[in-house]
C-alpha positions as CSV (number, residue, x, y, z in Angstrom):
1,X,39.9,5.7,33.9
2,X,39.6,6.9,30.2
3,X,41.7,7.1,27.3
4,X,41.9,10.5,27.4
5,X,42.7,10.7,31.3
6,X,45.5,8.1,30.8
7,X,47.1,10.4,27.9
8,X,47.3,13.0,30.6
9,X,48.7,10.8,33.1
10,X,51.5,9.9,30.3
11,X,52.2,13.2,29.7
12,X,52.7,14.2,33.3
13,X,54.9,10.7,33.9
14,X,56.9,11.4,30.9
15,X,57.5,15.3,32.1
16,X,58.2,15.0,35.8
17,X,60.0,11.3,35.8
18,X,63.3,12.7,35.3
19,X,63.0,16.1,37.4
20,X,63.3,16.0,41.1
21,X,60.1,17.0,41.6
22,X,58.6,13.1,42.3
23,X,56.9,12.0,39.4
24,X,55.3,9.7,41.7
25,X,53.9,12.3,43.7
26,X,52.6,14.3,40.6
27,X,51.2,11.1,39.5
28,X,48.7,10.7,42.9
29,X,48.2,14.3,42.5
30,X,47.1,14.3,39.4
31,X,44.5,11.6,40.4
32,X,43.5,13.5,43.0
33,X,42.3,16.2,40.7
34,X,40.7,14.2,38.2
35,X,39.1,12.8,40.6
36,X,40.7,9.2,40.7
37,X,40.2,6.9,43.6
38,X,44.0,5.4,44.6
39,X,42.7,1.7,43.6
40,X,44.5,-1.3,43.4
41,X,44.7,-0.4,39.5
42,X,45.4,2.9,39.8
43,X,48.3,2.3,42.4
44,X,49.9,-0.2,39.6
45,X,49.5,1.7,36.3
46,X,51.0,4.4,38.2
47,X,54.4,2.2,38.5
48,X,54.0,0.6,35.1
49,X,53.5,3.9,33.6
50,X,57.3,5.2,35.1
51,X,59.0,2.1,33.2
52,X,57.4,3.3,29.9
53,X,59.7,6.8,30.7
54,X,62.1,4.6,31.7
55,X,62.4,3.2,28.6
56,X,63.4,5.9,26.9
57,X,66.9,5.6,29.0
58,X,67.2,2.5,27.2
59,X,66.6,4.2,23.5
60,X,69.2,7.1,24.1
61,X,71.5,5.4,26.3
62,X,71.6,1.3,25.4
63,X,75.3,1.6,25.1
64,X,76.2,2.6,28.5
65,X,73.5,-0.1,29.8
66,X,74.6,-3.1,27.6
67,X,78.2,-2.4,26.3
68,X,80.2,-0.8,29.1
69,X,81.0,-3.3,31.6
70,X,82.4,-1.1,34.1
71,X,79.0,1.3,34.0
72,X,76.8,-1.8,34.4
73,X,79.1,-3.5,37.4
74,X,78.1,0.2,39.5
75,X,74.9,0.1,38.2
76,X,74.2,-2.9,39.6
77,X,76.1,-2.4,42.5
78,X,73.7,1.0,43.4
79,X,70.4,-1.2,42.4
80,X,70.9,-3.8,45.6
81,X,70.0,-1.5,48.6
82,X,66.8,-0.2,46.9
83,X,66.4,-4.1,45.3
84,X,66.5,-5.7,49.0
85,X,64.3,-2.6,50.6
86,X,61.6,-2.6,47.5
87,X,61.3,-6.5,48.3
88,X,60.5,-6.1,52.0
89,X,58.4,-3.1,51.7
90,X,56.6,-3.3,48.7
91,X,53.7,-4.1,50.3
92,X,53.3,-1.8,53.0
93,X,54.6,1.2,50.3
94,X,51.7,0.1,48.1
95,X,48.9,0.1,51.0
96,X,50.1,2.8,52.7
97,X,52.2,5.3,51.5
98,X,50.5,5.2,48.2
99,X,47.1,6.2,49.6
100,X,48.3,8.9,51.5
101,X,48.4,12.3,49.6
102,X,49.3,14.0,53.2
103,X,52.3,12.2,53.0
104,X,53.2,13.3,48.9
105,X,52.2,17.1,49.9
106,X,54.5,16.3,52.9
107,X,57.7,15.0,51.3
108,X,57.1,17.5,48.2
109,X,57.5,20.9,50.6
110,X,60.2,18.8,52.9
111,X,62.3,17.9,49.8
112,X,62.0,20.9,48.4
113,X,63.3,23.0,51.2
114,X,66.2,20.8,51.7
115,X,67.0,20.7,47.8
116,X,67.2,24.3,48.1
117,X,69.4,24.2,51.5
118,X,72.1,21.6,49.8
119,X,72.3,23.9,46.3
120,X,73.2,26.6,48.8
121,X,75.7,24.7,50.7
122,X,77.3,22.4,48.1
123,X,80.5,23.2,46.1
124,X,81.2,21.4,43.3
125,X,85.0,20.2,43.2
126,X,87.2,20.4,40.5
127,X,88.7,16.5,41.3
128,X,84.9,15.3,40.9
129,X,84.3,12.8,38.7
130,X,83.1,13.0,34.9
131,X,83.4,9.0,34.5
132,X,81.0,7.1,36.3
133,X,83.2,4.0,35.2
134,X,85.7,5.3,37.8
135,X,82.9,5.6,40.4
136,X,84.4,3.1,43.3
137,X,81.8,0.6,44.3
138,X,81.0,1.6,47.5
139,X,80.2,5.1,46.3
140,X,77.8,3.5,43.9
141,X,76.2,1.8,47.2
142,X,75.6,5.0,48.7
143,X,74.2,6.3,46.1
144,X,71.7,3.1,45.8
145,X,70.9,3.9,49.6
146,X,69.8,7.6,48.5
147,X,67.5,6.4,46.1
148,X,65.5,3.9,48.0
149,X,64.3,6.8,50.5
150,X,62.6,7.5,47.0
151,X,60.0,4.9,48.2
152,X,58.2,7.7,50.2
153,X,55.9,9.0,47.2
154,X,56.7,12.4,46.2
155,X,60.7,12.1,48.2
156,X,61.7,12.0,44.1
157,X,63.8,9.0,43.0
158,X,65.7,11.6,41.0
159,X,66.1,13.9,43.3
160,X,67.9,11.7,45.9
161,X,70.4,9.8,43.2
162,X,71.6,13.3,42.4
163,X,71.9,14.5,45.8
164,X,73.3,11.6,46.6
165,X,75.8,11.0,43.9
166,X,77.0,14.7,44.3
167,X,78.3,14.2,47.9
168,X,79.6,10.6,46.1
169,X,81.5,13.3,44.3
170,X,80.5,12.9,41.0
171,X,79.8,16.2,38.6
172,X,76.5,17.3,37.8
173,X,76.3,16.0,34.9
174,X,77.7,13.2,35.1
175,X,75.6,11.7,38.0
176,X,72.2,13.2,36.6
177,X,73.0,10.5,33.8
178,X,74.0,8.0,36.1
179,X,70.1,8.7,37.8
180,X,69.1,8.1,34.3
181,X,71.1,4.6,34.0
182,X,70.0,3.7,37.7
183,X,66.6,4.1,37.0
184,X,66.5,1.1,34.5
185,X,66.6,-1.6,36.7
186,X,65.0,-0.2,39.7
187,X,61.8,0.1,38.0
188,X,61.6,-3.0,36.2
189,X,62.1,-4.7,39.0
190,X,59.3,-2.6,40.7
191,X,57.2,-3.0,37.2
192,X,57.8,-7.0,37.3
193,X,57.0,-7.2,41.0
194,X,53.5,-4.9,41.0
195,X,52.2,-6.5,37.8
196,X,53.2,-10.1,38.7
197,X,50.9,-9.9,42.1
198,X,48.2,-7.4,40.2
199,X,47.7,-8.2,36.8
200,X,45.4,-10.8,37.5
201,X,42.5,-8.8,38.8
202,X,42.9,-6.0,35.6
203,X,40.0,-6.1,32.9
204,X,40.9,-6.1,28.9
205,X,39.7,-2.2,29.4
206,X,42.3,-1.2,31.8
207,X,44.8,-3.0,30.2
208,X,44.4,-0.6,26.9
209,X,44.5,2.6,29.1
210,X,47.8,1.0,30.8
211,X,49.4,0.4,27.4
212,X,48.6,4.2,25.9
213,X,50.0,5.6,29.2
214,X,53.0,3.6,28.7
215,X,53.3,4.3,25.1
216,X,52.8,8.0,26.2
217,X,54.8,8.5,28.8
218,X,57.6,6.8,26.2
219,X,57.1,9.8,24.3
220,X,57.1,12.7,26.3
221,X,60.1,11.4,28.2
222,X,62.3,11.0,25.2
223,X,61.8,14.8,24.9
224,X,62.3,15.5,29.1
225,X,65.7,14.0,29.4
226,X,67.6,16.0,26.3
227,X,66.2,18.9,27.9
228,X,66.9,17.9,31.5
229,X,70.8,17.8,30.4
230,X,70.7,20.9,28.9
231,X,69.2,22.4,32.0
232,X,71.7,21.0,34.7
233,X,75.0,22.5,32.3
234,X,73.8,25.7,33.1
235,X,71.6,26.0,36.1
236,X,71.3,24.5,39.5
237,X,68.0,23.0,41.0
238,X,66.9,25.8,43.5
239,X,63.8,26.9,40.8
240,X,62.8,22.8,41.3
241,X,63.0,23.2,44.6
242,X,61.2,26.0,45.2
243,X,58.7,24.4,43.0
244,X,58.1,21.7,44.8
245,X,57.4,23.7,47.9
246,X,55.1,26.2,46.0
247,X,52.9,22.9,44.9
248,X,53.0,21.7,48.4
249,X,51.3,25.0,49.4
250,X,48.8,25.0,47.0
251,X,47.3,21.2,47.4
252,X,47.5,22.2,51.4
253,X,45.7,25.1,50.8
254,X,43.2,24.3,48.1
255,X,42.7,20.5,47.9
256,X,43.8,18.6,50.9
């Protein structure tokens, strides 16, 4: 991988990471049209590149992650289902899943068409929440559980917080920052985990393309979330979802 192909793959990370629209999945994707072979390499900068967009969480919202005490008990609470699950099935996700762009394609027009189903079908109550510090602990669980069927590459870890922490009854807004929060430990841990077994067979080359798509991914995702909130105060996410299903068509159609 170059430089120059890395900078793209920040730039896609930093866009789609937030979106329910996989940034996983874009990220395989995006190999697949530049030609990338799903290495051992490529399968870990693809995770280390997602905690440099991750980062940016910290940045804009270190407060709710260090300060409040009530945020970071839930937060932790909804990080042990896909904590336990990531530990047992890292492995097989990596060797399996990973390599399969059938599967992304897959999970990109299946997720899209239910996305689009639930918008249609869910009501937003006026008794749901706006303070995720009033979020009961067992509702944060659940909504843990939704994210870890985000191991499936291109299912969208964003994606199934949000549909997850809706039915929790929690407000749009309120649990698409909650996604944001949830995301922090959740990939570290898969960050910590990949690298630890990996890092070992990298060369001093691939190591500088890892580091400028982290860097880059940084970046762009800074400017993905402030839009991202903007978005969800005035839309719903039918257009994502019929994104994702138009995308699935195309890579069936043209690339697969």
């Amino acid at each position: 991988m170059t430089i120059l192909q890395s900078i793209i793959f920040g730039i896609v990370e930093g866009v789609t990471e937030f979106l329910p629209i996989s940034s996983t999945g874009h990220l395989i994707l995006t190999a697949k049209l530049l030609k990338l072979e799903q290495t051992n390499f490529m399968k870990s900068f693809e995770i280390a590149i997602q905690f440099g967009a991750i980062l940016s969480v910290v940045a804009l919202y270190w407060r709710s992650l260090f300060v409040n005490r009530e945020v970071m008990k839930r937060i932790a609470v909804a990080f042990v289902p896909t904590g336990i699950l990531g530990l047992l099935l890292h492995g097989f996700v990596k060797q399996y899943l990973l390599s399969s762009d059938l599967t992304v394609v897959l999970a990109l027009l299946i997720g899209g068409i239910l996305l689009i189903a639930f918008e249609f079908a869910y009501v937003e109550k006026e008794t749901s929440l706006e303070d995720v510090a009033h979020l009961s602990y067992w509702r944060a669980a659940m909504i843990g559980v939704a994210q870890s069927v985000a191991m499936i590459p291109g299912v969208s870890r964003s994606a199934a917080t949000i549909v997850g922490g809706m039915l929790a009854g929690l407000k749009r807004k309120t649990i698409v920052e909650f996604s944001f929060l949830l995301a922090v430990p959740t990939m570290l841990a898969a960050t910590i985990l990949d690298l630890s077994k990996s890092y070992k067979g990298f060369s001093a080359d691939q190591f500088d393309v890892l580091v400028v798509g982290f860097v880059v991914s940084f970046l762009v995702a800074l400017v993905s979330i402030k839009w991202l909130l903007k978005y969800v105060q005035r839309n719903s996410f039918i257009s994502f979802g019929v994104y994702r299903i138009a995308l699935a068509i195309l890579f069936l159609l043209f690339v697969l």
